[in-house]
MIDOSE-1310 file (N, C-alpha, C; in nm, 2 decimals, decimal comma, always signed):
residues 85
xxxx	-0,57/+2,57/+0,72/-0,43/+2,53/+0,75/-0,37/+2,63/+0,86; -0,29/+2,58/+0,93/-0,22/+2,68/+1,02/-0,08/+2,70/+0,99; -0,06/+2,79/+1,02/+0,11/+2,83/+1,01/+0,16/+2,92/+1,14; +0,34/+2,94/+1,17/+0,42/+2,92/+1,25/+0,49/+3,04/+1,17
xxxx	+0,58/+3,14/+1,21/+0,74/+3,19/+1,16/+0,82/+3,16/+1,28; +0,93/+3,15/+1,20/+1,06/+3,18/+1,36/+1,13/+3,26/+1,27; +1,26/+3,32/+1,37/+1,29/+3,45/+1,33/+1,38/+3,43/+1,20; +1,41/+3,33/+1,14/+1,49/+3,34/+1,06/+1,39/+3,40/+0,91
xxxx	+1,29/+3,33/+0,88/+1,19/+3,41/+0,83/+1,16/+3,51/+0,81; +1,15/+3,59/+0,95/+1,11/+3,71/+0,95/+1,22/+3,82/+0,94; +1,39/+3,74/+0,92/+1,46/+3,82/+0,91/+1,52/+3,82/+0,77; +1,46/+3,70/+0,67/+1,44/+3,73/+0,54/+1,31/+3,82/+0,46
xxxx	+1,25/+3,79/+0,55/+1,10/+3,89/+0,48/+1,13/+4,05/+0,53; +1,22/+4,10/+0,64/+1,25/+4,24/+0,68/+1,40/+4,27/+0,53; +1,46/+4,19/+0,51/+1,54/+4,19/+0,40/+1,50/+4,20/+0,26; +1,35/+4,20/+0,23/+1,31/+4,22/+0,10/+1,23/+4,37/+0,08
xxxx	+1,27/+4,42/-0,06/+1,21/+4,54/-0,07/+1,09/+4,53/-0,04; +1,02/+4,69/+0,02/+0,91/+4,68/+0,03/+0,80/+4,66/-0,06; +0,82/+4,67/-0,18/+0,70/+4,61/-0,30/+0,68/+4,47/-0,28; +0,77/+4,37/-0,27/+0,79/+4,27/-0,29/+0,75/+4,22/-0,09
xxxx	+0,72/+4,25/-0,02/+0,69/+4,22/+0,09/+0,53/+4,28/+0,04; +0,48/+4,32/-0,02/+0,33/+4,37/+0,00/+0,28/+4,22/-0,08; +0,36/+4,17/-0,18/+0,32/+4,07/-0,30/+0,35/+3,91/-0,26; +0,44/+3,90/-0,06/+0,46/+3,83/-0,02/+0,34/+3,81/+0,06
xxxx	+0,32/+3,91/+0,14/+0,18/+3,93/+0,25/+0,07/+3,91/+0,13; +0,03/+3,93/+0,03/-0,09/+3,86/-0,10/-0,07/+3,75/-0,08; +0,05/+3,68/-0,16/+0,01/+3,54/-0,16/+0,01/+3,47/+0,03; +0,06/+3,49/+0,09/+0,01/+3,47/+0,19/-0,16/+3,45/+0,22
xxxx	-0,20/+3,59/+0,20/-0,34/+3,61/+0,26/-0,41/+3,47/+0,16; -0,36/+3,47/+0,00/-0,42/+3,34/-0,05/-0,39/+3,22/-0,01; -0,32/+3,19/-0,01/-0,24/+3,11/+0,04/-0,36/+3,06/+0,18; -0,41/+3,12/+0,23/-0,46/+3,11/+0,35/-0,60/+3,05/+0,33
xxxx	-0,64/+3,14/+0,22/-0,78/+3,11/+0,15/-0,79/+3,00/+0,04; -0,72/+2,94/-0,01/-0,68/+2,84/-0,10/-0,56/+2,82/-0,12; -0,49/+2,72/-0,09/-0,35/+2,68/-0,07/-0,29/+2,65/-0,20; -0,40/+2,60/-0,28/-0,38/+2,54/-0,41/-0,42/+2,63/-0,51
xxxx	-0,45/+2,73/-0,49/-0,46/+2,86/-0,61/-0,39/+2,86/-0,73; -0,43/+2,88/-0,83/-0,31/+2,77/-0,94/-0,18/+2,91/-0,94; -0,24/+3,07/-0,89/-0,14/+3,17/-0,92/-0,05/+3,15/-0,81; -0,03/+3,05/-0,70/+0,05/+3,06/-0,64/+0,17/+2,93/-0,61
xxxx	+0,13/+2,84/-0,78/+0,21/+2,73/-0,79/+0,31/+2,62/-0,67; +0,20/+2,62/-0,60/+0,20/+2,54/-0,51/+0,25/+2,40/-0,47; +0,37/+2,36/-0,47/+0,40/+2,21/-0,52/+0,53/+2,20/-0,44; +0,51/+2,06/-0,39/+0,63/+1,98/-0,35/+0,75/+1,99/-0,44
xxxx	+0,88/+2,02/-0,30/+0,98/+2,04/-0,41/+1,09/+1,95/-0,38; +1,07/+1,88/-0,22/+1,13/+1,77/-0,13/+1,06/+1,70/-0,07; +1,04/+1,55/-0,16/+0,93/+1,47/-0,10/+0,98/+1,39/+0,06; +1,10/+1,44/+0,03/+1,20/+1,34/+0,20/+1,18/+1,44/+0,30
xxxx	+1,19/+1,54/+0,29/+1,22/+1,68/+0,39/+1,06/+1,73/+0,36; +0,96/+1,69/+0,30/+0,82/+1,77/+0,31/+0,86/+1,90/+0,31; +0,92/+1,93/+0,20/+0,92/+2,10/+0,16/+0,83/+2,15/+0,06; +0,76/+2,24/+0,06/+0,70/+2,27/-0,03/+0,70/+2,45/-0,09
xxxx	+0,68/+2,51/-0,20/+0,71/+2,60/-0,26/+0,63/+2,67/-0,29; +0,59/+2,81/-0,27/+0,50/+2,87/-0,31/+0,58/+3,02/-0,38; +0,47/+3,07/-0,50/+0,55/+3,16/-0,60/+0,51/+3,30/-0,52; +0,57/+3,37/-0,49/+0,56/+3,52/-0,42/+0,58/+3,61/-0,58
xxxx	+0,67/+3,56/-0,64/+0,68/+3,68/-0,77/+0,72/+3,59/-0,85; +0,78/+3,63/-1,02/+0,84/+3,53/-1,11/+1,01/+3,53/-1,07; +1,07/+3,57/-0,93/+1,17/+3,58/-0,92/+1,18/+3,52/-0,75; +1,11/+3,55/-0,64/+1,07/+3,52/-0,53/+1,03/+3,38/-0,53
xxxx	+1,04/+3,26/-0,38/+0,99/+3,20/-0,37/+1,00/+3,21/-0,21; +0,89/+3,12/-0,12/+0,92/+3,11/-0,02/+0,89/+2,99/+0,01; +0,95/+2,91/+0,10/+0,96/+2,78/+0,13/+0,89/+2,71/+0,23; +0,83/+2,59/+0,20/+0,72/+2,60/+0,39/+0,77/+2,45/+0,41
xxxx	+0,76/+2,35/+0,58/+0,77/+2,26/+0,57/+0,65/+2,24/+0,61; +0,65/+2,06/+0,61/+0,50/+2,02/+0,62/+0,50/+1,94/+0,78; +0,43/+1,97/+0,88/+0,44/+1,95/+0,95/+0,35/+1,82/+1,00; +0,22/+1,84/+0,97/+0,14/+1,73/+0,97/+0,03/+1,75/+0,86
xxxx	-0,09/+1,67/+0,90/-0,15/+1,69/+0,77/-0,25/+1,82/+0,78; -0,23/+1,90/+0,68/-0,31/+2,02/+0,70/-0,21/+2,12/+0,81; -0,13/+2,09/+0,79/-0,06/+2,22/+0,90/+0,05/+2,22/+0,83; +0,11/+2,36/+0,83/+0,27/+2,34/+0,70/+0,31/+2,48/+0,82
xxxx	+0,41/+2,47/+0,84/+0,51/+2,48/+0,90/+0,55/+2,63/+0,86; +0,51/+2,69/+0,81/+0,53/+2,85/+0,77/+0,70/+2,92/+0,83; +0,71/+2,88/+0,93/+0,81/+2,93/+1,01/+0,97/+2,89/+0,97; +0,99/+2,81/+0,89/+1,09/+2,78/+0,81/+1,10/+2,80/+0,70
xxxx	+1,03/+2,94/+0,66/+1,05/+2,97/+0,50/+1,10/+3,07/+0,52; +1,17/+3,05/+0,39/+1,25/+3,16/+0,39/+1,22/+3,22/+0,25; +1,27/+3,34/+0,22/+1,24/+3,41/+0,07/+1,35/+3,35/-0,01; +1,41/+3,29/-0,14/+1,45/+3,27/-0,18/+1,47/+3,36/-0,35
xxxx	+1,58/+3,44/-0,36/+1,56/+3,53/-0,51/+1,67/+3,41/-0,59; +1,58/+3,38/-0,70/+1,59/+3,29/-0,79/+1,68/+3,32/-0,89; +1,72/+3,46/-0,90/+1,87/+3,50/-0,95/+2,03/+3,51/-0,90; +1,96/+3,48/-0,77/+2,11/+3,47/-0,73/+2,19/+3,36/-0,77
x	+2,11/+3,26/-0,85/+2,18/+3,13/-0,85/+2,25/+3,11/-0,95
């Protein structure tokens, strides 16, 4: 698969503590190696907008869109903390 950031991204991932950026760059690196890893719960979360969800922590998520088939759009995710809501 290939992936993209643009700066909005990277200016959420500079906004996360550094523990939790080491545990984002992990699932990444899996993420890369098996998309579908069951530890990185992997699933559509907007079947209209092709958004999909990947777990960085039990509190983290980051968001990817799907761009074509086999390519997901990395560059529109953003870190999302699951407590703020």
């Amino acid at each position: 698969m290939k992936s993209f950031t643009v700066k909005s991204y990277w200016d959420a991932y500079n906004d996360l503590l550094p523990d939790i950026r080491k545990q984002a760059d992990s699932k990444f690196e899996l993420w890369k190696k098996d998309p579908f890893h069951p530890s990185l719960h992997f699933k559509c979360v907007n079947t209209e907008d092709k958004i999909w969800s990947v777990r960085v922590n039990f509190d983290c998520r980051a968001l990817a869109v799907k761009e074509k088939i086999l390519s997901f759009g990395i560059g529109l995710v953003t870190t999302i903390n699951t407590k703020s809501f």
